[in-house]
N, C-alpha and C positions, 0 to 999 in steps of 0.2 A: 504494500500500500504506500502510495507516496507521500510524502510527511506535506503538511499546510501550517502556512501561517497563519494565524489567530491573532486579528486585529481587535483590540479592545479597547473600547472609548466609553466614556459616560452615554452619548447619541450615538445611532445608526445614520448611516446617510442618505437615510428616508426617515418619513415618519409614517405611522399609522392615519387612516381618515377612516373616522366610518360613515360609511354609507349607507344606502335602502336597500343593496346588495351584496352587503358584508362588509367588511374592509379592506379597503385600497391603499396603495404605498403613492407617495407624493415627495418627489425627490426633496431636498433640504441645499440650500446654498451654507457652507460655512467650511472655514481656514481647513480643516483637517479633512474633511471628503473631497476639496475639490484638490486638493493637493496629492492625497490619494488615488484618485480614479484614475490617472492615467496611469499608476503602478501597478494597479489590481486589473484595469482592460488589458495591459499587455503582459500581464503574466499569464492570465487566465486560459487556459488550455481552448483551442478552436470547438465545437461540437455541442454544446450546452450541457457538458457533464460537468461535478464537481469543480471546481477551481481550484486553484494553490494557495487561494486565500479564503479564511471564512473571517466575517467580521461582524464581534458581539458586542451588545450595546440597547442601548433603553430606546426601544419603539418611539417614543413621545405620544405614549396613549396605552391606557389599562383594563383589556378587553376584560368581560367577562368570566371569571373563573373558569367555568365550561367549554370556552373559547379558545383558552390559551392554546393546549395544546394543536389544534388546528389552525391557528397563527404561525405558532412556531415552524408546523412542518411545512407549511408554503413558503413562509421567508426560509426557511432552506432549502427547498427545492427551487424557487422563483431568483432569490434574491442570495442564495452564500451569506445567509445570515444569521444568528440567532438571539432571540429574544431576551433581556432580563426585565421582567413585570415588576413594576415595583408602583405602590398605592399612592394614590395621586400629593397624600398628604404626608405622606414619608417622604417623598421627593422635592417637597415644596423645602424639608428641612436639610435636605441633602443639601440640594443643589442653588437655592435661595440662601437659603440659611446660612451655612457651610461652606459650602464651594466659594460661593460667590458673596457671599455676606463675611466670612474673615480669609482665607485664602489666597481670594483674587485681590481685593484693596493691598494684604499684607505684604505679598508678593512684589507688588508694583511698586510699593514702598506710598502708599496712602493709606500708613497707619492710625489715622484720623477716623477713614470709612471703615474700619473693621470691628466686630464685635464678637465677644466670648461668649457664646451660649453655650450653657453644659449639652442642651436637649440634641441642639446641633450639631456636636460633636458626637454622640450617641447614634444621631443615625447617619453621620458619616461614615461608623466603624461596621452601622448596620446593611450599610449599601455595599461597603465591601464584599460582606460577608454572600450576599445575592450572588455577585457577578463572580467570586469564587468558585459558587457551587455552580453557576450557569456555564464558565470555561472548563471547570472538569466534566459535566457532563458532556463537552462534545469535542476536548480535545483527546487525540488519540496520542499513542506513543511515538517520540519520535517529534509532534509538530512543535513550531517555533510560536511561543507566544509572546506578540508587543504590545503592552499597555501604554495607554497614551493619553499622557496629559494628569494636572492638579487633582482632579476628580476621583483619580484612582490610586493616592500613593502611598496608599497601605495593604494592596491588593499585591505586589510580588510576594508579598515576605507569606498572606496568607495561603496562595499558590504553593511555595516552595513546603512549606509546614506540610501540605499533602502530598504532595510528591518533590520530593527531593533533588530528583534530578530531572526534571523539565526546564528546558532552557526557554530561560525568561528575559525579556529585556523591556527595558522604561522609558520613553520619553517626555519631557518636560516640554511645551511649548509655551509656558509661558519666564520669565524670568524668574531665578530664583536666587533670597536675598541674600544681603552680608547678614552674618553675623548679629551686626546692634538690632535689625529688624524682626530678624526669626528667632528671636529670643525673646519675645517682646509675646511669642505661642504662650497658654499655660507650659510649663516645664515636662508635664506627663504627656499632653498630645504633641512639644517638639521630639521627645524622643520615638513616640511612636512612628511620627512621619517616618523621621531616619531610617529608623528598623525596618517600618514597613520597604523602602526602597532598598535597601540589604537583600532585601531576597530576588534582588535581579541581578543577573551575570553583566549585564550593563546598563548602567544609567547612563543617558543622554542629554544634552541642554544644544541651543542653538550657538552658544557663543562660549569662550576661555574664561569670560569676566562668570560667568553664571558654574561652569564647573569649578572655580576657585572658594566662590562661594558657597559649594555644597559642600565642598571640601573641607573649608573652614569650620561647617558648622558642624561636619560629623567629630571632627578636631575639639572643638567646643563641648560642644555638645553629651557627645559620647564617649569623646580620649581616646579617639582614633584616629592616628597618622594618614599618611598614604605616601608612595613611592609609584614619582611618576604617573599619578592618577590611578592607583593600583590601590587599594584598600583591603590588608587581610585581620580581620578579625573576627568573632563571634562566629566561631567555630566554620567560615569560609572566607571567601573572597570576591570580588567585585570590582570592575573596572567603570572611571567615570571619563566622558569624554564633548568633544564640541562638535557637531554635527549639523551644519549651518545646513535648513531644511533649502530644496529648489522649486521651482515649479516647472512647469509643462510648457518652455519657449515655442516652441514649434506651434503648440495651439494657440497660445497668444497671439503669435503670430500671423497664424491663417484664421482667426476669428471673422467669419464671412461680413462682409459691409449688408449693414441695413439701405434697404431700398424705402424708407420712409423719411418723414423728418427728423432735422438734426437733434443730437442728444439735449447739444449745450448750444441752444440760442445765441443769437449775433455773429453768427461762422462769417468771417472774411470782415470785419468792423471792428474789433477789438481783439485783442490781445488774451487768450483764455487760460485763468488758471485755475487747476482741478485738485477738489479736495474728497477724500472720499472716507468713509469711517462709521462705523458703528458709533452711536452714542452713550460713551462714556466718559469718566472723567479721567481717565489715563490718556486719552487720546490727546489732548488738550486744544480742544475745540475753543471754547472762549478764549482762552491764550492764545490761539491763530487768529481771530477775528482780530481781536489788541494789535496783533501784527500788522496784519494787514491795515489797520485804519490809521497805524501811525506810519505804514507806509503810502497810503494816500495823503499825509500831514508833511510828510519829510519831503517826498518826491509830484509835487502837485500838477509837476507837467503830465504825468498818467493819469490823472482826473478825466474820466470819458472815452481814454485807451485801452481801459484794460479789467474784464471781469473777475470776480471770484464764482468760482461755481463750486456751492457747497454741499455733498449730496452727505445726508444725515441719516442712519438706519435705524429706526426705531429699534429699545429694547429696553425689558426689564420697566415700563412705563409705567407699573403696579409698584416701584418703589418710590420712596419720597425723594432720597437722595437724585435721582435721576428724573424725576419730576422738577425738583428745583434746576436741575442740569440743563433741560431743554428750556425753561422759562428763563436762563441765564443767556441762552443760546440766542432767540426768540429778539429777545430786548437787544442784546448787540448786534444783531443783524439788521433789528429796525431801527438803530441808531443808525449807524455806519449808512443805512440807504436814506436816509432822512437827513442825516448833516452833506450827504456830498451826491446824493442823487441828484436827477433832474426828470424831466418830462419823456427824454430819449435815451437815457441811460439811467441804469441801475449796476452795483456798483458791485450788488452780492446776490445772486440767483442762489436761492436756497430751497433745495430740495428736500424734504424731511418724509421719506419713503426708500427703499429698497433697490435697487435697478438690476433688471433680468441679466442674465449673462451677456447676452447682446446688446442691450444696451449697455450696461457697463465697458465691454469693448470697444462700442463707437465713443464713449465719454473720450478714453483713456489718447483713442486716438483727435480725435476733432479738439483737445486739448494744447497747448501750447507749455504750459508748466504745468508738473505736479508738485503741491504743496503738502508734505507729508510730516508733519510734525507731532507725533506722541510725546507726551510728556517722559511715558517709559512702555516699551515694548518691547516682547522676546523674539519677535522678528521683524513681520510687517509686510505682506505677500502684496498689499497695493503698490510697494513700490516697487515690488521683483514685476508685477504683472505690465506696471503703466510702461519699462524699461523694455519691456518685452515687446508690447503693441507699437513700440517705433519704428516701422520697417523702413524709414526713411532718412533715420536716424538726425531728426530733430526734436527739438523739445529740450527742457532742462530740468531735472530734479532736485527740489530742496530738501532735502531730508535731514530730520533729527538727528543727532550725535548719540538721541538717548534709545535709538530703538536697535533693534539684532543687527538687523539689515544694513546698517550703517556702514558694517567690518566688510559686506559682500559687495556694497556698492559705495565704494570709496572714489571715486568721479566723481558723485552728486556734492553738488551745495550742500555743505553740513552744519547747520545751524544748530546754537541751543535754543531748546524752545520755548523757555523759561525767558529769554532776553529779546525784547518787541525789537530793538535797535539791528539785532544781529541778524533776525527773519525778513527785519523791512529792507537794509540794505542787501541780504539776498538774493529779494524779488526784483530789487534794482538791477543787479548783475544779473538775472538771470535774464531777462526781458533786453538788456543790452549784449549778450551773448552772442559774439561771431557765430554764423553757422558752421565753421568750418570746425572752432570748438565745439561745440553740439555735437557733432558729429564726433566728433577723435573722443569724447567724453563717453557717450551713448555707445559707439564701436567696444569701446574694451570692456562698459559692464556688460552690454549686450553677451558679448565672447562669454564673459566669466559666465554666465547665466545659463548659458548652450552647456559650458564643460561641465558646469553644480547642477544639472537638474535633479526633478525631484525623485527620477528612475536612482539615477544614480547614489542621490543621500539615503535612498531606502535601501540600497545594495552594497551601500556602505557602510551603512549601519547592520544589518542583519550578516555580513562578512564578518565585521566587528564583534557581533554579540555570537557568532559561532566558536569565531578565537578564543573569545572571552570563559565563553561554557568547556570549549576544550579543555583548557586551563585547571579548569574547576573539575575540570576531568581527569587528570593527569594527578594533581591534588588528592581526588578521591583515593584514586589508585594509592596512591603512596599511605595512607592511610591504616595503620597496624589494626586489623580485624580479620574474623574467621581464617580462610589457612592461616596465611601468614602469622597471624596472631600463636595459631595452635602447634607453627614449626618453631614459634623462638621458644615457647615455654618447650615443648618436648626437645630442644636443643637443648633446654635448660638444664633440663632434668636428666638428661643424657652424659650430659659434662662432670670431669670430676674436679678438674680447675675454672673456677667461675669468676670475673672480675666483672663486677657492676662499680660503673661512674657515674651517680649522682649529682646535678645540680642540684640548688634549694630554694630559692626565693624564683616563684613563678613554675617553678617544675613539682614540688614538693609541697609547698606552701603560698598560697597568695600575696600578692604585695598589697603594701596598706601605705598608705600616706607616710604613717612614723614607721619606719624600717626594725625598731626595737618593737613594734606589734605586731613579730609573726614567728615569736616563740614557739619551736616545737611541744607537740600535745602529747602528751601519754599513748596515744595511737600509734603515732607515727612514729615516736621512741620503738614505743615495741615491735614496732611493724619492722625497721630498721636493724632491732637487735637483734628477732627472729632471723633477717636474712644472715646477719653477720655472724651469726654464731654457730650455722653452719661451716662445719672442717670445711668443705667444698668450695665455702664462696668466699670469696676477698669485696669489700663493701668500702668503697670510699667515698666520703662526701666530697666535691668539686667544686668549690665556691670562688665569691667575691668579697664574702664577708671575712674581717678582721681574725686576727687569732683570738682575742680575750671575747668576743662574743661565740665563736664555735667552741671553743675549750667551755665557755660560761654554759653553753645549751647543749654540748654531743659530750665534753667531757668524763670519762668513766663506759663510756660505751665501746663494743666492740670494731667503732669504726675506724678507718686511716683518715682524717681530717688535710685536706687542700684548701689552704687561706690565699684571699690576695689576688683571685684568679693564678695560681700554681705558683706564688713566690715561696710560700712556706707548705710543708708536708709536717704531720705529727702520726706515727703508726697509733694502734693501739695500747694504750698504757705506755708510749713511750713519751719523747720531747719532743719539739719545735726545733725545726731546721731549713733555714733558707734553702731554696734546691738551687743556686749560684749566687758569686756574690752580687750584693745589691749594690748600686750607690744613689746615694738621695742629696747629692750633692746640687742635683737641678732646682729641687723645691725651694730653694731659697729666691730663684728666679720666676718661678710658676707662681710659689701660693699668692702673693700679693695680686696679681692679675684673676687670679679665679675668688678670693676675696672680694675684688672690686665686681666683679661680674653678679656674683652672689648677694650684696650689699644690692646692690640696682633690678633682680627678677627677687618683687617680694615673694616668701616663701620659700625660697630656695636652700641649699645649708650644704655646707661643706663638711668633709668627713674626710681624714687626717689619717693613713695609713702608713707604716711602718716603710714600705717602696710607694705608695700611690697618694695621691688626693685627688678625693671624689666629691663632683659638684650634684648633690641629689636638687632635681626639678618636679618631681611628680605631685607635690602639693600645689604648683603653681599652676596659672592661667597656662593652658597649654597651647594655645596660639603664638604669646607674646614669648613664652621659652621655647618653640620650637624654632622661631628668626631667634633669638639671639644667638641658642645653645649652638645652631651651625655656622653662624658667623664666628664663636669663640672657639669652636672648633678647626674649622680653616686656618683663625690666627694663630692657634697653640701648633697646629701642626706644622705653619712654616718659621715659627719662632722656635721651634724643637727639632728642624730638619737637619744638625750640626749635633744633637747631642741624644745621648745612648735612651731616649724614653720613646714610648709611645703613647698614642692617645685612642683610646677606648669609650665610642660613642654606645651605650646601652642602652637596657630601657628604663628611660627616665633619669639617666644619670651618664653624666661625663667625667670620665676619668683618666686622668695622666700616671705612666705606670712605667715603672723602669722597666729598663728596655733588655727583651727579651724575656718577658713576664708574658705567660697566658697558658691559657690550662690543654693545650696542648704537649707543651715543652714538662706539664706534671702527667700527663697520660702517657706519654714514652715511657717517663722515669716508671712508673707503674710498672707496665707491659715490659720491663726488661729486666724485673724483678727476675720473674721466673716465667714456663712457659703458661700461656692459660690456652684451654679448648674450647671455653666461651665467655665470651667479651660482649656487654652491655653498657650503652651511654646513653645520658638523656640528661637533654637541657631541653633550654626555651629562648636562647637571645644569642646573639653576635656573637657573643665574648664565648659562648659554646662553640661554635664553629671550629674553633683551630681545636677542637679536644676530637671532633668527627673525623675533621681531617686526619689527624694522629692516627687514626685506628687502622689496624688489618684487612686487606681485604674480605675476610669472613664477621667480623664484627658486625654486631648489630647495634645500631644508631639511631633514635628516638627523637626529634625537632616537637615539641611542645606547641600546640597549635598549629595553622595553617602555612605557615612562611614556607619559602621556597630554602630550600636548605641541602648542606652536603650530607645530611645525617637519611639513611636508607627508608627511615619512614615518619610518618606524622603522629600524632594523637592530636584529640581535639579540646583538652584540657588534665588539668593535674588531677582531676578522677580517675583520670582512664591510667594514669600514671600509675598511679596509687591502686587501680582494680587488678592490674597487669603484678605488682609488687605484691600484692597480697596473693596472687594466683602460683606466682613463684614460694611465696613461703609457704604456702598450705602443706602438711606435714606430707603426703605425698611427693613433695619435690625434697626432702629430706632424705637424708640416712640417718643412724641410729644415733652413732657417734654425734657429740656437739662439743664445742669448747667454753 
């Protein structure tokens, strides 16, 4: 069976009508179907069989109970689609409420317009949960699902919770924020978001500025790094990335001419400039009118040369906020015609209606400038589209600075839209523009537009999110369960020379803010002693921590103790012994620099070893230490590039460490002790690496979590760590003999 993609959005790209003869599908204009259709017409197999894509999503209408199921099977036999029903007044909370009531304002950074309702966030999590069970019922094994858009960004993580391995992937269309704004969520529904998008193999945004900022805030947020846009933690991995969306040039282009009258009134008499936009307040429709009326104020010789045509799309006209928006709209338009109209010119044609595809085409063309100014937008397809209908390649685009689109068409006039000075003198240059510029401007975004289309950002994204799943695939694989799992213990118990290497903070035990609260427990003592007191096994703990706190908590135990990351070794019941000489003659150079750095990231603290000082950051803002701690890192390491140390980036902690120190160079010393038949490691960070490397080809090598690592296999936490050590001690993996 051949696998499909499963497109998943809040709407379908029809909606339900009912009729006197059941119901009828009635196509839908909006950003994500029309951008879509030309991917899903030319992927779709010739013959009227199944397609390569099915695409789920809310009808926009809630038949009857008895109904459903014969709704459902025509939209997928008619239509490659399937339904999620959902009651007209759960939706009003979803999607009113929620979506668009904190969300969409949040997002765009008009934290003014958004509001916390508990109710609304309840059946945000409840809509989820619909369109979860609606995609497993019709996805099969094997197909690729892409959810898409604000509406649904707790729906991967609930996907993946049912199957595991279905490759998932997310896209964002609208912006998403820094930091001071998405923090601004309650604190329980920002971490849901995050989690919820966790559970896709890729997340998507239109633009660099928008993945940095998701980044930032899972950093924030959640205390999760990333590398290279790579994010591994909570038990997988994740890649986020920029994937500036295209549209369909070639149709814009051949959009047929209307054989009726002209869109935009006054064709061949004035100078035409075309504004086109949903009504909202992100758009910033009164802020373009402001423009423009202080560009008929500044530039008066255009008085009667030059219209505005403002076409306005009704929406959401059942909220107040957006009621007071179009009477804002309303009054500046009747100013602006009123101070500088006359009897044969008007100065702003305003449209406040919808325009068919065809018409919108002749606008785009019988236009002269497009005025495109959102206050903030994560793309902005009017202005890929109006770029597109220039086959003659005239016209001049003013575009925002603040919308996606802006980084794709870097020709246009780029205005802030906030500044009336900056848009009026725009419209001035635009209107005095050489044709020949027009042309060389229009020529290369036009190009860029032909290479980005929107075939292509979807085959590049799903390219992307194939890699991405691989990955996570590969990941899996390495993964220590069933065989593998059942050939190291029976290796285990096979052997009669045994060396297990132990880390402890992160492998063994948790980290905690203060490093003195993660005291070993009576369990893990005896869990420990048990292994160690087996004749057969040699048990050493492989640490970072000092001598006086492992002597203070393993002291008296059967273990060999490694401090320092492998500067010091203590056997059982013996002493402390550098394993080469130290010199700490650098510190006197270092610590005042790592003082000063520490003094400056509040919370931070230095910790004073016998060959190292360690700069611990993990109680701190972990944004503002993740820029310092690499910037003091680069400088320590080219102010140390002359003398015998190294420097040691871990988790949560930077450390300078004489040179030739790392617990590799103490896993030799181990291993040539005597011979061993089975060799066991496990850590959890960096500074583990050189002790995997160390080892035999036959060793077994244990990486703590997801990270990509030299050690032969994963675990997904210090449980599995600790299930795996308790499996090994259970008196069956014993002989008689004990010491």
């Amino acid at each position: 069976m051949a696998t499909r993609t499963l497109l998943v959005s809040n709407r379908l790209p029809f909606r339900l009508v009912a009729g006197k003869g059941g119901y009828v599908f009635e196509r839908t204009v909006g950003g994500l179907a029309t951008a879509l259709e030309s991917y899903t017409q030319r992927r779709r197999p010739r013959g009227g069989g199944p397609g390569e894509s099915l695409w789920v999503g809310w009808p926009g209408e809630h038949p009857p109970v008895a109904a459903q199921g014969a709704v459902a099977e025509r939209l997928l036999e008619e239509r490659h689609a399937y339904p999620v029903f959902v009651d007209p007044a759960e939706m009003d909370r979803f999607y009113n409420g929620f979506c668009n009531g904190t969300l969409w304002p949040l997002f765009h950074g008009f934290s003014g317009y958004a509001t916390y309702e508990p109710r609304h966030w309840e059946s945000y999590r409840a809509i989820q949960e619909r369109f979860r069970d609606a995609v497993l019922r019709v996805a099969a094994p094997g197909d690729t699902v892409w959810i898409h858009d604000y509406h649904l960004m707790l729906l991967p993580s609930l996907l993946r919770e049912a199957r595991p391995r279905m490759r998932i992937g997310f896209f964002l269309h609208i912006p998403f924020p820094a930091y001071a704004v998405f923090r601004l969520l309650p604190r329980r529904w920002a971490r849901e978001i995050l989690l919820g998008l966790y559970g896709a193999d890729l997340v998507g945004f239109h633009t660099h500025e928008y993945v940095q900022s998701f980044l930032q805030c899972a950093l924030r947020v959640l205390g999760d790094g990333h590398d290279l846009g790579r994010i591994v933690a909570r038990e997988r991995s994740l890649r986020a990335g920029a994937y500036p969306i295209g549209i369909d040039v070639a149709r814009h282009a051949a959009a047929p001419r209307r054989r009726r009258r002209a869109a935009l009134p006054g064709r061949g008499t004035v100078a035409r400039i075309l504004s086109v936009d949903r009504l909202d307040y992100t758009k910033g429709i009164p802020e373009r009118l402001r423009a423009f009326e202080r560009f008929l104020e500044k530039y008066p010789a255009w008085i009667g040369r030059v219209r505005l045509a403002m076409v306005v799309v009704p929406s959401r006209i059942g909220v107040v906020a957006y009621r007071d928006l179009k009477s804002e709209v309303d009054r500046a338009v009747g100013r602006i015609n009123g101070r500088f109209g006359t009897s044969r010119w008007t100065p702003v044609l305003y449209l406040y209606r919808a325009l068919d595809p065809d018409a919108l085409a002749e606008a785009y063309r019988e236009s002269d400038i497009a005025l495109v100014t959102p206050l903030r937008d994560g793309m902005n397809l009017v202005a890929m589209e109006w770029v597109a209908s220039r086959a003659r390649n005239t016209g001049v685009l003013v575009l925002s600075e603040a919308a996606g689109a802006s980084q794709e068409l870097a020709e246009a006039l780029q205005v802030n839209p906030n500044d009336m000075e900056d848009v009026a003198d725009a419209l001035h240059a635009a209107l005095r523009m050489p044709l020949s510029r027009q042309a060389s401007r229009l020529r290369a975004m036009r190009s860029r537009l032909r290479r980005n289309g929107v075939v292509r950002w979807v085959d590049h994204f799903l390219a992307d999110l194939g890699s991405a799943w691989d990955d996570q695939e590969r990941l899996r694989a390495r993964l220590l369960g069933g065989p593998s799992r059942d050939t190291l213990v029976g290796a285990y118990r096979g052997a009669d020379r045994r060396l297990l290497l132990l880390d402890y903070d992160g492998t063994l035990a948790p980290f905690a803010l203060d490093p003195r609260a993660v005291r070993p427990g009576p369990g893990l003592l005896g869990l420990l002693g048990s292994l160690a007191r087996d004749r057969r096994t040699s048990v050493a703990l492989v640490s970072g921590r000092d001598r006086a706190t492992l002597h203070r908590w393993f002291g008296g135990t059967p273990l060999t103790l490694v401090a320092e990351h492998g500067a010091w070794v203590c056997p059982p019941e013996g002493r402390w012994r550098p394993l080469r000489p130290l010199a700490t003659g650098w510190k006197k150079g270092i610590r005042p620099i790592l003082a000063r750095q520490a003094e400056r990231l509040p919370g931070s603290f230095l910790e004073e070893k016998t060959c190292s000082i360690a700069w611990h950051f993990r109680p701190c803002d972990p944004d503002l230490a993740e820029a310092r701690v690499r910037d003091v890192a680069d400088e320590l390491i080219q102010l140390t590039a002359n003398l015998d140390v190294g420097v040691l980036l871990g988790n949560k902690v930077l450390e300078v460490c004489a040179g030739g120190v790392n617990k590799g160079g103490a896993a030799r010393m181990l291993l040539d002790r005597r011979p061993f038949d089975f060799v066991l490691a496990v850590g959890d960070d960096t500074t583990d690496e050189e002790m995997f490397r160390a080892l035999p080809g036959k060793a077994y090598s244990i990486r703590v979590g997801m990270a990509t690592s030299h050690a032969r296999f994963n675990v997904r936490g210090i449980a599995d760590v600790l299930d795996l050590l308790r499996d090994l001690a259970a008196p069956r993996a014993r002989v008689a003999g004990s010491r």
